[in-house]
N, C-alpha and C positions, 0 to 999 in steps of 0.2 A: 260472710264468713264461710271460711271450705266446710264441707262438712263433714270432711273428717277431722278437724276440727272442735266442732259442736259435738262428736260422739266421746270424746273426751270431758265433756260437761256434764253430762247423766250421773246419774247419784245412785247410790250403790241401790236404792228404789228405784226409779228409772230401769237401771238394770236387769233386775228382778222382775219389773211386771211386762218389761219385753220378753224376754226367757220363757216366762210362765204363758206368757200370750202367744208365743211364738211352738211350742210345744202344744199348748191345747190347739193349736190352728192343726197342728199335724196327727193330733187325734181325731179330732172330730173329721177330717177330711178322711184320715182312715174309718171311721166309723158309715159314713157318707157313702163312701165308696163300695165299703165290703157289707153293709147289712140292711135289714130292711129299715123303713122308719120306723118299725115296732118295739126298736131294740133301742135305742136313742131318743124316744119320746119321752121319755125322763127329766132328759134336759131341757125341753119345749118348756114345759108347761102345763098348765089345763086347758085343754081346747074350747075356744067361747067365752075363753077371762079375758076383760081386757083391762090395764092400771089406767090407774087415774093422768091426768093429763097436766099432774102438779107433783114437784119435788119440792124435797127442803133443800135452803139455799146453801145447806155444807155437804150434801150430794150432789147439789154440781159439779164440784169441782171434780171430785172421783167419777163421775161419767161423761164428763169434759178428757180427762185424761184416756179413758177406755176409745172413746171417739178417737180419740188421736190415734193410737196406736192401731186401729181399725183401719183407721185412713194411711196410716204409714204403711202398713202388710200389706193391703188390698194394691195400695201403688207399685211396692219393689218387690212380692212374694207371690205376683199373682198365679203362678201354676200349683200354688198350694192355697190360695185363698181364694175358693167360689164364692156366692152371697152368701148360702147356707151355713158354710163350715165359718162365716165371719161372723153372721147372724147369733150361731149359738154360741162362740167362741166368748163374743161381745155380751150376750145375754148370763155365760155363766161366769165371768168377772166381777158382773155390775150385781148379780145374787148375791154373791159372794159376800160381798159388802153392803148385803140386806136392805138392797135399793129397790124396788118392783119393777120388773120393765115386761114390753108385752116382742113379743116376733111374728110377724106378718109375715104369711105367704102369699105370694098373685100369678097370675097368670094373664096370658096377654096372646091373641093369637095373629099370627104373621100370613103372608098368603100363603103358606103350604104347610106351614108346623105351628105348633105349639112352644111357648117359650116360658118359663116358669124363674120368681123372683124372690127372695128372702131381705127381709128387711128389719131391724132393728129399734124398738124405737121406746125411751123412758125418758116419761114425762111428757113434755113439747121437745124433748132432744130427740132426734135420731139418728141414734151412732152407727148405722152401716146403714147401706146399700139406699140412702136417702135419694140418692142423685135421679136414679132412674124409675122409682115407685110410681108417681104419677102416672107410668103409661100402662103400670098392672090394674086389674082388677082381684081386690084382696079376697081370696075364697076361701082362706082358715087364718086364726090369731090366735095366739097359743098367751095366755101370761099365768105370770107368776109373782 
């Protein structure tokens, strides 16, 4: 099916939690960009929490959806979606909806630099930056 198309099928929900994800993508990236972590720790977390590695089974679905739409941005929005601004974007959605989920940061180093990783992850799901985590080494997890 085209898909322009299928954007005619979204439900006036649908609608709304892209808008709303699509807008906190562009704060947080402004937040990212212009300030220090000290100002945006807020939305982390506690430093050294991490949630449990089990949801209930009608919080799937609401962070089966946030996955989505994390995997849809990250795809067609990438000069406004880093890990970081998806990481927390994704993690304050799924709060939102008084889910617990934990954000991992790593690090990984290359032959001449340093490369740094944000990741996502509630329950056994992990809604962003899952693809590439295995080659960080996690050095802070923030949950809530």
């Amino acid at each position: 099916m085209p898909k322009i198309i299928r954007i005619f099928r979204f439900t006036k929900t649908d609608w709304m939690d892209y808008f709303s994800f699509f807008f906190l993508l562009i704060y947080f990236r402004f937040l990212v960009s212009f300030f220090s972590m000290n100002k945006y720790l807020r939305y982390i977390g506690k430093q050294g929490v991490e949630t449990l590695e089990e949801i209930e089974e009608s919080q799937t679905f609401e962070v089966l959806r946030v996955k989505k739409m994390a995997h849809r941005f990250e795809k067609y929005l990438n000069w406004v979606s880093t890990c970081l601004t998806l990481a927390l974007c994704s993690a304050y959605l799924i709060r939102n909806k008084n889910i617990p989920c934990t954000i991992y940061l790593g690090v990984k180093k290359d032959s001449n630099s340093m490369k740094a990783h944000a990741w996502c992850r509630c329950g056994s799901i992990f809604v962003s930056g899952h693809k590439v985590k295995h080659q960080f080494t996690v050095v802070s997890y923030f949950g809530r």
